[in-house]
N, C-alpha and C positions, 0 to 999 in steps of 0.2 A: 275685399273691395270689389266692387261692382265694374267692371269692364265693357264700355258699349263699344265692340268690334266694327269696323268702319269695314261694311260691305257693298260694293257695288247693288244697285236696287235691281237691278236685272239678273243678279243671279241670286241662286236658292243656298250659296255657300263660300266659303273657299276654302284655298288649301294652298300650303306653303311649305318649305322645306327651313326648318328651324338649327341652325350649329351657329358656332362662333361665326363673328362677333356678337351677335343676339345673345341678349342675358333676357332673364326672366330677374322682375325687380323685388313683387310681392306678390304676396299670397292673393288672390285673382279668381273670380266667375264670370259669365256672361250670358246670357238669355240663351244661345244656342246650344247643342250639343256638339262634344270635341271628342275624336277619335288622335291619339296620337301612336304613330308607328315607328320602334327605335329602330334606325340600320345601320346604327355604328356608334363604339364607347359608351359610356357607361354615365348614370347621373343616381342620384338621390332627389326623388321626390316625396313632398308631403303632402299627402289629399285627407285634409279635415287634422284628425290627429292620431295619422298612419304613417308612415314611412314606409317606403319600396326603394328596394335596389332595381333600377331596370339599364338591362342590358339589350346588346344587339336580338331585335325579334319578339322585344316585349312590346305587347299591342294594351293601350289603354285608353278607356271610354269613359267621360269625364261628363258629368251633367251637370243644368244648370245651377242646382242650390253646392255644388262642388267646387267649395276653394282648393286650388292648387299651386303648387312652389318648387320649384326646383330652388335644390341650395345646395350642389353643389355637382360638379359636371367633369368628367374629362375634359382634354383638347380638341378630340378628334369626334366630340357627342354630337351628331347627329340625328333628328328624326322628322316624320312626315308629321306635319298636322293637317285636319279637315275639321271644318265646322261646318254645323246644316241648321238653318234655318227651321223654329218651330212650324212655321208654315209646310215646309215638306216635309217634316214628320206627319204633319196633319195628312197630307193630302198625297199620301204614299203607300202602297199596301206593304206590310211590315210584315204577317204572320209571325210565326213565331219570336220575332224582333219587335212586337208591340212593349216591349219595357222599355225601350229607347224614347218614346214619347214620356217617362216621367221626370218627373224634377230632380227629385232627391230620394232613387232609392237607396235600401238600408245597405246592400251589398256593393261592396268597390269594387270595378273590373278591369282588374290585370293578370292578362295570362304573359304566359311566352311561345310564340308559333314556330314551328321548324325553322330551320334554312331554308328548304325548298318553298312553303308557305307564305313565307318573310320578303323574298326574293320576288314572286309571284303579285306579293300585295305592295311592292314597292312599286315595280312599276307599272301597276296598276294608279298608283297617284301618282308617279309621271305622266302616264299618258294621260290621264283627266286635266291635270293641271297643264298639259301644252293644249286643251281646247278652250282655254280662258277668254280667250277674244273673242270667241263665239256661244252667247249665252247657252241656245237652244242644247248642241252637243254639250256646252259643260255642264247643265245640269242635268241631262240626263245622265252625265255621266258619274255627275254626283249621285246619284239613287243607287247606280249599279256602286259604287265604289260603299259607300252607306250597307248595302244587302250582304256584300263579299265581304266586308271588312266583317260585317255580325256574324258571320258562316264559318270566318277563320276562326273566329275568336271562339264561338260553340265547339270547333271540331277537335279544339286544343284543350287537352285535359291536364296542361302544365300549370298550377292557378301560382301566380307570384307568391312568396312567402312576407309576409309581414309585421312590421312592429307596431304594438300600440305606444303612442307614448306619452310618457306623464303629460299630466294637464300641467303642469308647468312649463317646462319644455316647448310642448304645445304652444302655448300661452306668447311665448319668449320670442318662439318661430315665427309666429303671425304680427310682432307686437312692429307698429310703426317706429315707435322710440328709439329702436335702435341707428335710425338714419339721424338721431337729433345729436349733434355734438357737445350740447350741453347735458345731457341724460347720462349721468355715471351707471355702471355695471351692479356696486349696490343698491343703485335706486331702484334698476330692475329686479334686483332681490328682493329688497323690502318690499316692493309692490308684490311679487308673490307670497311673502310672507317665511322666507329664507333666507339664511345665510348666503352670503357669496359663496362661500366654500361649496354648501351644499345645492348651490345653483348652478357654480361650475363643473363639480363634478358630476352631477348628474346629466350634462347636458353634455360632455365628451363621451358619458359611458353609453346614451341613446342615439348620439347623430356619429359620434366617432370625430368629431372635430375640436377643436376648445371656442368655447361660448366669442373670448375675443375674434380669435382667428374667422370666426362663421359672421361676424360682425361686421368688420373690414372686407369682406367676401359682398356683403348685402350694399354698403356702401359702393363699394365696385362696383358691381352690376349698376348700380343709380348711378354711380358717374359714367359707363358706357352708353345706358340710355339715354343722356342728355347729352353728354358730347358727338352721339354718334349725327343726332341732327343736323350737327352743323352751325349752331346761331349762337355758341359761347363758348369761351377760353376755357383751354385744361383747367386753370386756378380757377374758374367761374364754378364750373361743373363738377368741381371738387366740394368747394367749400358748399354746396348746396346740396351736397350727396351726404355729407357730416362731418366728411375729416375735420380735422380740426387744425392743419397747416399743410401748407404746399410738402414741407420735407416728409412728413409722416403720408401724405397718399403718396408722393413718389415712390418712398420704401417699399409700401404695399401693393403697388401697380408692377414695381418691377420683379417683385417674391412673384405675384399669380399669374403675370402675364409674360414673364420671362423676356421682358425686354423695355426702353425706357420709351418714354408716354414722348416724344421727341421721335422715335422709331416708328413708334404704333402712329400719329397723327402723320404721317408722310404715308403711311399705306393708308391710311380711312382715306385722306383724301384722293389718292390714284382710284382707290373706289367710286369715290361722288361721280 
């Protein structure tokens, strides 16, 4: 899915600090290029049909014909995001970082950088991101943060280890369907052209979860994205996320999020 990130027209980027309660809903691109920086806990992401474990220190550079997904997170997952405008690729002197101006190269890039390194580049996007209200400083200081973050990443010879995974799988992971609460489990089989059996089990032995369980996972995330707005009832933002009854997302919200949706909406709102 196509993503048009809502950036202020006066700057050349941004950058934001990504953990709970923020879910990521679906597989997702956007015309800019994204640097993401992990400094705490642990996730699973899918870029195209790869899977990476990253951990605290793992630096990843995500471009634009690159869908990407998290599906599934610690409590404590934290990381920095930056995104740069094709305009200041353009009009940046890049040298050996001239590959960041392409769309969709063939190789994915995820390393993992020291402690010392990690530490260093974190707050390095603290300090750009408190110059936010002032375009001039943030975006140069996007450039410098853009050069450094490419400089970690070259100087890191730890390259993430990876899974390819079945184009089914694949397939499954990217597939809208699973938000629709009329779409049974072997519809999505038969659409791949397998058994459930062999679609469930293949899809605990590549992501490590069971197909249902990552299901109810993907629905969550879409009911935290639209509850977190603010403009509809837990039952609202349920039933259009796909569960399919108030009791069954209950069950599910209070399994992942270890407490009930009556807990959770008294702290969203001390937030707003």
């Amino acid at each position: 899915m196509f993503q048009r990130l809502q950036i202020d027209k006066k700057l050349l980027g941004e950058i934001w600090e990504y953990g709970p309660p923020q879910r990521s809903t679906e597989a997702h691109r956007h015309s800019e290029l994204e640097v993401n920086l992990v400094i705490s806990g642990t996730a699973t992401y899918v870029l195209r049909d790869r899977r990476y474990e990253l951990g605290t220190g793992t630096l990843v550079w995500l471009f634009p014909a690159q869908e990407h997904l998290i599906v599934r997170q610690s409590s404590n997952f934290r990381m920095w995001i930056g995104v740069f405008r094709q305009t200041m690729l353009r009009n940046t002197e890049l040298g050996q970082a001239r590959i960041l101006r392409q769309k969709s190269p063939t190789e994915i890039f995820c390393r993992s950088l020291s402690p010392t390194t990690t530490t260093e580049l974190a707050y390095l996007f603290q300090k750009v991101q408190s110059a936010r209200n002032y375009p001039p400083e943030f975006n140069s200081g996007l450039k410098y943060l853009l050069l450094s973050g490419w400089s970690a990443f070259e100087r890191s010879a730890k390259v993430l280890p990876q899974q390819m995974l079945h184009p089914v799988v694949a397939q499954v992971i990217h597939s809208a369907e699973l938000l629709d609460s009329n779409i049974r489990i072997d519809h999505l089989a038969a659409g791949a052209g397998i058994s459930v059996g062999q679609l469930s089990r293949l899809f605990r032995q590549q992501m490590g979860i069971r197909l249902v369980d990552y299901r109810n996972h993907r629905r969550l995330q879409q009911f935290l994205s639209l509850y977190r707005r603010g403009t509809m009832t837990a039952l609202s933002a349920a039933l259009q996320s796909g569960f399919g009854s108030y009791p069954q997302f209950h069950r599910v919200f209070r399994a992942q999020i270890g407490e009930s949706v009556r807990s959770f909406s008294r702290k969203l709102k001390s937030m707003r």
